[in-house]
C-alpha positions in Angstrom: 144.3 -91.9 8.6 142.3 -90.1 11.4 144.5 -87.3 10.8 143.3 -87.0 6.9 139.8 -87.9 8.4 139.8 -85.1 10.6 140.9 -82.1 8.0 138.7 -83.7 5.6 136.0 -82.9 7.8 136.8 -79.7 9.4 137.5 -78.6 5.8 134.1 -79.4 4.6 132.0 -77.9 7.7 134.4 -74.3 7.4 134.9 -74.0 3.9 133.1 -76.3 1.3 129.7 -75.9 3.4 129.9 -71.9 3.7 130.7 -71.2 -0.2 127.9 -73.7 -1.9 125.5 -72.0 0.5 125.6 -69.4 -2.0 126.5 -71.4 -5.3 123.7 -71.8 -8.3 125.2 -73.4 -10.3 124.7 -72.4 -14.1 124.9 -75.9 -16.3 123.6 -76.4 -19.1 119.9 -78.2 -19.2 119.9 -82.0 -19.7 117.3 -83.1 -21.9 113.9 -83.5 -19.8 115.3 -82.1 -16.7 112.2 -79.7 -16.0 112.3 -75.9 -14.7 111.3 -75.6 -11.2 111.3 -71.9 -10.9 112.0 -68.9 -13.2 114.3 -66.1 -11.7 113.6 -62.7 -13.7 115.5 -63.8 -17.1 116.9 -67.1 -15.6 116.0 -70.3 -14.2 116.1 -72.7 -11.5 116.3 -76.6 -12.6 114.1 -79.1 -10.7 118.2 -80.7 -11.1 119.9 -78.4 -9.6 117.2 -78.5 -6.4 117.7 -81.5 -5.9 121.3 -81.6 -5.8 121.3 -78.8 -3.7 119.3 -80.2 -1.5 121.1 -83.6 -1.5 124.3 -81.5 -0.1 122.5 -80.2 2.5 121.1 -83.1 3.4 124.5 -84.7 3.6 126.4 -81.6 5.0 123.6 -81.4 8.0 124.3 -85.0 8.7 127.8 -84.6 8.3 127.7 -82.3 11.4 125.7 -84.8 14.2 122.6 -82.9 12.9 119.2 -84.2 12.0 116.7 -83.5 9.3 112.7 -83.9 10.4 111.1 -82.1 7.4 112.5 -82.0 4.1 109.5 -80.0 3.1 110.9 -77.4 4.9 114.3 -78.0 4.1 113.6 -77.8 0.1 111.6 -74.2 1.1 115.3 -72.5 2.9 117.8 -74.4 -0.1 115.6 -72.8 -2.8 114.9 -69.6 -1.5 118.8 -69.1 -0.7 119.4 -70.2 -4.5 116.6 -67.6 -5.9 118.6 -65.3 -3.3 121.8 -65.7 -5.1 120.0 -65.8 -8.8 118.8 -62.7 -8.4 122.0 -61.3 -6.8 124.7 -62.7 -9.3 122.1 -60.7 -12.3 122.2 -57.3 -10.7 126.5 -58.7 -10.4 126.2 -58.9 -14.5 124.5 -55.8 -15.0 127.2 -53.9 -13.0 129.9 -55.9 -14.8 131.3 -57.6 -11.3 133.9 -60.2 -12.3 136.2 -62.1 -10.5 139.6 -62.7 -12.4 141.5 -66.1 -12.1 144.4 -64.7 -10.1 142.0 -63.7 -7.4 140.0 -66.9 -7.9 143.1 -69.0 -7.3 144.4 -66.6 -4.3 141.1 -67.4 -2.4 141.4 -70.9 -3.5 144.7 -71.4 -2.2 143.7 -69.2 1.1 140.7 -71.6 1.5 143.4 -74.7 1.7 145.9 -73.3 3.8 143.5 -72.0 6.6 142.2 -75.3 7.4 146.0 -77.1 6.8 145.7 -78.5 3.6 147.6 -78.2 0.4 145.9 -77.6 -2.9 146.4 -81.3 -3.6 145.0 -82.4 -0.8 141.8 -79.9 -1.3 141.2 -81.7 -4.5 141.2 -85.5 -3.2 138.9 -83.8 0.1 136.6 -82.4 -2.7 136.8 -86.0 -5.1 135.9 -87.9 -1.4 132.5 -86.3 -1.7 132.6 -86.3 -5.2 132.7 -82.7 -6.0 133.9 -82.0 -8.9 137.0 -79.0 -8.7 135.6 -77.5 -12.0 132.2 -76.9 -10.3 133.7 -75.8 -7.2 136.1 -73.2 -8.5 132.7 -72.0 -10.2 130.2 -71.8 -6.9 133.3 -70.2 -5.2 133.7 -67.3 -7.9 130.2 -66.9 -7.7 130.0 -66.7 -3.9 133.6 -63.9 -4.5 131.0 -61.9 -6.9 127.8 -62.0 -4.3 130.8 -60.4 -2.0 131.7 -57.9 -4.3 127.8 -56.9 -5.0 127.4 -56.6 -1.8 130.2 -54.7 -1.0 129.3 -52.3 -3.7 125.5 -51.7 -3.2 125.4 -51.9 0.4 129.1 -51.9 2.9 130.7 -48.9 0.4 127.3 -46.8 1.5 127.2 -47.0 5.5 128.4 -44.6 7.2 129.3 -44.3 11.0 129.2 -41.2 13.3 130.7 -39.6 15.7 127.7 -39.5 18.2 127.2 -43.4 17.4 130.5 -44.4 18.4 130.0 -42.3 21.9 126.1 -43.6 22.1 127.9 -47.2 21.4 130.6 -46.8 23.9 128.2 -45.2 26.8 125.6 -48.2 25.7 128.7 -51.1 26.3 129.9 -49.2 29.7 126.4 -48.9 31.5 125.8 -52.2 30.9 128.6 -54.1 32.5 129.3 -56.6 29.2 131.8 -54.8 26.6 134.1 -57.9 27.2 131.2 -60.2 27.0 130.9 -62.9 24.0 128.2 -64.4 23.1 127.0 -67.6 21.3 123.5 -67.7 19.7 121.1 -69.3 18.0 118.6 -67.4 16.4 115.7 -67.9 14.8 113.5 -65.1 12.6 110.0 -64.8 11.3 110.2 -62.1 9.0 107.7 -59.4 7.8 107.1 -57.5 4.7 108.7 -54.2 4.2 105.5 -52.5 4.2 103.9 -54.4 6.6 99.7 -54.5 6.9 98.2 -54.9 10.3 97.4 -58.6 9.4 101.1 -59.4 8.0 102.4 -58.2 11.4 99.5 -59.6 13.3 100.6 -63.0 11.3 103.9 -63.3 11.8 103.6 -62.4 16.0 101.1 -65.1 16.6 103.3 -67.5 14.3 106.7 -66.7 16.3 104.5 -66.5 20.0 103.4 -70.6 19.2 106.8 -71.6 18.2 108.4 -70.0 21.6 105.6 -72.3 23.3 106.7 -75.1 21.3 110.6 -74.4 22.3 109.4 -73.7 26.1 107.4 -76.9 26.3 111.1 -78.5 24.8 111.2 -78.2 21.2 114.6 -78.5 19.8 115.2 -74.7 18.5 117.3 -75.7 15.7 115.1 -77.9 14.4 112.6 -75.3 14.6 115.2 -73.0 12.6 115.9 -75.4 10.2 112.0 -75.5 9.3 110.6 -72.6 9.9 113.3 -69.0 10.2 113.4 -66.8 7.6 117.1 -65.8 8.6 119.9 -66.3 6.9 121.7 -68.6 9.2 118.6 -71.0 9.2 120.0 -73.9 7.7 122.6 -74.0 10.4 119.9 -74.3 12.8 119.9 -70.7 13.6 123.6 -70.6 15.0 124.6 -67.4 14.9 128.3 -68.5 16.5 130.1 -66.2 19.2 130.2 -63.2 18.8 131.4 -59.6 21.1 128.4 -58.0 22.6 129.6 -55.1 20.5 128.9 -56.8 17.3 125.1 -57.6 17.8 122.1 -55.7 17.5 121.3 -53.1 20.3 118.0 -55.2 20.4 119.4 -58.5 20.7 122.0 -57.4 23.2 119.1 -56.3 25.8 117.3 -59.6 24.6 120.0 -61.8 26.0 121.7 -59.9 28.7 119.9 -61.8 31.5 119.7 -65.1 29.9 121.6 -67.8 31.2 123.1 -70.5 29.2 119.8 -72.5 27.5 117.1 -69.9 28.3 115.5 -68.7 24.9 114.6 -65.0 25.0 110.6 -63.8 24.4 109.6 -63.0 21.4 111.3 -59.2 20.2 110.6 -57.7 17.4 112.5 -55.2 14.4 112.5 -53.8 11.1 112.8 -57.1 10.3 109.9 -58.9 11.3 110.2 -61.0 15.3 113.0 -63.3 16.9 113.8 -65.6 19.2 117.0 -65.8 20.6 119.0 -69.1 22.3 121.7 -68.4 24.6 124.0 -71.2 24.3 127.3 -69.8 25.8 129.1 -66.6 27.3 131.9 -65.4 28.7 133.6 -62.6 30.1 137.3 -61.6 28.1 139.5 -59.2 30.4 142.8 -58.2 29.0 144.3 -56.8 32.5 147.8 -55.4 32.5 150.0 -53.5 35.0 150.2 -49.7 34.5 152.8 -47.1 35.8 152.4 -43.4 37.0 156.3 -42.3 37.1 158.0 -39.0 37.1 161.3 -38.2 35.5 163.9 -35.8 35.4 166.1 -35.5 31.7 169.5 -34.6 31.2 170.5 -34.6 27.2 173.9 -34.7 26.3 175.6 -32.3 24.4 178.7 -30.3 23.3 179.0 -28.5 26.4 177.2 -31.5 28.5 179.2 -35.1 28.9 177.7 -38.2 30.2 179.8 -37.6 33.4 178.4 -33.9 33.4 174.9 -35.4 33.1 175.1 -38.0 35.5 177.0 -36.1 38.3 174.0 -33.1 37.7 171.3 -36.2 38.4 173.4 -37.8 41.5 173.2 -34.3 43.4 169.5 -33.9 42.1 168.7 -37.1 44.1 170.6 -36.2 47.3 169.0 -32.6 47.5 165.3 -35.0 46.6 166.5 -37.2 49.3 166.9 -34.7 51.6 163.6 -33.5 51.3 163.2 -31.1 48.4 160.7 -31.3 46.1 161.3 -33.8 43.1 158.3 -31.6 41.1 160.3 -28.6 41.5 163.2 -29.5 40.8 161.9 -31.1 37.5 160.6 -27.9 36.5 163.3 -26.2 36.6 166.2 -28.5 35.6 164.4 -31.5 33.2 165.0 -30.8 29.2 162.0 -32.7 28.7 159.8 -30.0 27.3 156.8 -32.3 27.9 157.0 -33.2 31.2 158.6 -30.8 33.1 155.8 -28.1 33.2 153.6 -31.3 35.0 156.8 -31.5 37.7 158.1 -34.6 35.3 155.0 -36.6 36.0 154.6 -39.1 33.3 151.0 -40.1 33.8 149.6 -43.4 33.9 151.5 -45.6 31.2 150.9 -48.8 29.9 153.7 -51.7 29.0 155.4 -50.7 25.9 154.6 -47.1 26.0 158.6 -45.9 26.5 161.4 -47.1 25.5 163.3 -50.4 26.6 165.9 -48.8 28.8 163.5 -46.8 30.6 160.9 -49.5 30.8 163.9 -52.2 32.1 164.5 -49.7 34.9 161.1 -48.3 35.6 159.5 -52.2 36.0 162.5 -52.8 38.3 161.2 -49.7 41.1 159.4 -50.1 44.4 156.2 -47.8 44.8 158.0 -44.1 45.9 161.4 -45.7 45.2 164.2 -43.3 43.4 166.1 -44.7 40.5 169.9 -44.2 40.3 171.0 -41.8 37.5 170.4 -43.9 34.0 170.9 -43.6 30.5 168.4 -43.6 27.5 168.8 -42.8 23.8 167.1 -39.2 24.5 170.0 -38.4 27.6 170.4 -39.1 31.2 167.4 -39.7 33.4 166.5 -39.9 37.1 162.9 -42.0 37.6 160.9 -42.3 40.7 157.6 -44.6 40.2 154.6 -43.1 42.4 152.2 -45.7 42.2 151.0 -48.7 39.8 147.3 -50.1 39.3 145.5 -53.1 37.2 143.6 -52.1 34.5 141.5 -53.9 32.1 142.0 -52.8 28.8 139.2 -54.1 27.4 137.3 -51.3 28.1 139.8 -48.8 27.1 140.4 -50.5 23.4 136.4 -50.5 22.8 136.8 -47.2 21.4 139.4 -48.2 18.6 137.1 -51.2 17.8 133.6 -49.4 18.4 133.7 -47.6 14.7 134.6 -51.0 13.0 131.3 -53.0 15.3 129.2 -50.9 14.5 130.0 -50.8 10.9 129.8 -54.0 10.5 126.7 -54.2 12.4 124.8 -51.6 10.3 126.2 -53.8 7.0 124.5 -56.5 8.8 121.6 -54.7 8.9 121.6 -53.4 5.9 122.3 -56.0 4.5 119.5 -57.9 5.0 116.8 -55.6 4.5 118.5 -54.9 0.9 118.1 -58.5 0.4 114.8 -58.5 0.8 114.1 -55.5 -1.2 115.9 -57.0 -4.6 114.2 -59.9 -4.0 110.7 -58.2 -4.0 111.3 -56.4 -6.8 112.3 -59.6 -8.9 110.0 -61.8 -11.2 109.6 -65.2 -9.4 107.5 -67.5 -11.2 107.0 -71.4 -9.8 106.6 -73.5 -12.3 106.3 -76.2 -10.1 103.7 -75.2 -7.7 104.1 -77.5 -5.1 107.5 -75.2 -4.4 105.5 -72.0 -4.1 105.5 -71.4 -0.7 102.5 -69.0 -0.7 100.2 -72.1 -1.5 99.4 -74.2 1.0 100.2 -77.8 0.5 98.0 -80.6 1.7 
């Protein structure tokens, strides 16, 4: 039983939670169920609202979380649904569909990930009486947001050459390209074309709620009710993430902070933060590298195994009695690639040569000569020079710095194309007690 328990409720706060955050659910009207707000050519039900809401409700509670202002809990539910109106139109327009072999796929993804079978989804979803119908709807929708997305925004950024170095330089200088963090964040957002008073606005709004935190607020409450980011119903947890994969901005922001300090107010393109650091740590991957020489001895018609191996035995008497091993690798090694460098291998890393030559290499003392040994490329003699720890953290950044900050400039992106669409739409609020322009008593 506490097993079922459990997946039922890591399911919900991983999956169910994450997809219906961007459902909006298209049913058809009941008869006197009133329209709350008009989306371009659609509408938003004062039924749906509520439902919405009422997940939320239960989803935050769900999670050990609290809810002090359902005022300002209806305000982020039904601008994340007018969000996702708009979104799944400009979808239509550019005829985005999801199939149901891909719908199913994700579906079935969905179940395994969090250790449940596509039965057991169902009776999770029926606990909390979600229908699977309306479910394999919100999660097409939310597929078809991804797709938009992906179209009008990821498919167009672009990542240079010059950022990847600026990124890289950026990460060393500061000490923390192994660094994760774990955030809570919490955004007060301007206008694209910001007036002196919009920006005036929004800087005196975020400057009293970082007295309110420092005077011991709880920030995610303070998220819940008043961030304009997207993570706001979560309280403003932004989760861990690399230092690599946040903001330039954010990254200074935090990089003194100790666990529980909130950062001052910064501000961006889009509008001013504050940032929580709840966690960090430092992730080293340290391994053992090798600087080696070698001298090869291939096989052929004219060369046996004996030939090669008696040529390497008096090689390692004339090193052993004091020749050069660097000379004598340039002139007798067939390793075309080495020998010029007097057989020196470099510095290698675990898995960079073959077994037989790693087996014998990892068995060496610093300076110590190998007996004459046999590879799949000929006969070899190996002495190691030296070894050294390395983190390879730092080294890997570079593979991983194009993908960070791609995904970072999507974020980016990302958000301000958000905004833009959802200037640009018709928003009409019916029920004017939801227009969060007019102040309510």
């Amino acid at each position: 039983m506490q097993s079922t328990l459990t997946k039922t409720a890591r399911f919900l706060a991983t999956v169910i939670f994450p997809v219906l955050v961007f459902s909006s659910n298209a049913k058809a009207l009941e008869p006197l169920d009133r329209i709350a707000v008009v989306v371009n050519d659609d509408v938003i039900t004062g039924k749906e609202l509520e439902e919405k809401i009422g997940y939320y409700e239960n989803q935050i509670r769900l999670s050990n979380g609290s809810i002090s202002d359902m005022d300002s809990l209806r305000k982020q539910v039904l601008e994340r649904m007018i969000r996702d109106r708009i979104q799944l139109q400009q979808a239509a327009q550019l005829g985005i569909q999801i199939d149901d072999i891909s719908l199913n796929r994700m579906i079935d993804a969905m179940a395994k990930k969090n250790d449940l079978s596509l039965s057991e989804l169902r009776a999770t979803l029926a606990q909390e009486g979600i229908d699977f119908g309306d479910f394999r709807t919100q999660t097409r929708e939310e597929l078809i947001i991804q797709e938009l997305q992906k179209r009008m925004v990821a498919d167009k950024v672009n990542v240079t050459s010059q950022e990847v170095k600026q990124f890289l330089d950026s990460n060393v200088q500061q000490g923390n390209s192994g660094t994760e963090f774990h955030l809570l964040h919490l955004l007060i957002a301007t206008p694209e074309n910001a007036a002196p008073e919009d920006i005036q606005r929004a800087q005196n709004k975020i400057n009293d709620l970082y007295q309110q935190i420092e005077q011991g607020a709880d920030f995610k409450q303070i998220a819940i009710r008043e961030s304009d980011g997207s993570n706001a119903l979560n309280g403003g947890d932004l989760g861990t993430r690399k230092a690599n994969e946040l903001p330039e901005l954010f990254l200074e922001a935090v990089n003194d902070l100790e666990p529980g300090d909130v950062s001052k107010p910064i501000r961006s393109a889009s509008g001013f933060h504050l940032l929580k650091l709840v966690d960090s740590n430092v992730q080293r991957e340290m391994i053992t590298q090798t600087h080696a020489r070698h001298i090869l001895i291939k096989t052929s018609a004219d060369i046996t195994n004996d030939d090669a191996r008696d040529k390497l035995l008096e090689l390692r008497q004339r090193i052993s009695d004091g020749e050069d091993f660097a000379d004598l690798a340039n002139e007798f090694s067939d390793d075309p690639g080495s020998k010029i460098m007097g057989g020196d291998l470099g510095w290698a890393s675990p898995g960079s040569f073959v077994q037989a030559f790693e087996t014998v290499m990892s068995a060496l003392e610093d300076g110590e000569l190998s007996e004459p040994f046999k590879s799949q490329f000929g006969w070899h003699l190996m002495q190691v020079l030296e070894r050294r720890e390395v983190d390879i953290a730092k080294t890997t950044m570079e593979a991983k710095a194009m993908q960070a900050i791609r995904a970072r400039k999507i974020d980016e992106e990302l958000r301000l194309w958000i905004r833009k669409i959802r200037d640009e739409a018709y928003i009409e609020y019916i029920d004017a007690s939801l227009n969060p322009d007019i102040a309510q008593p």
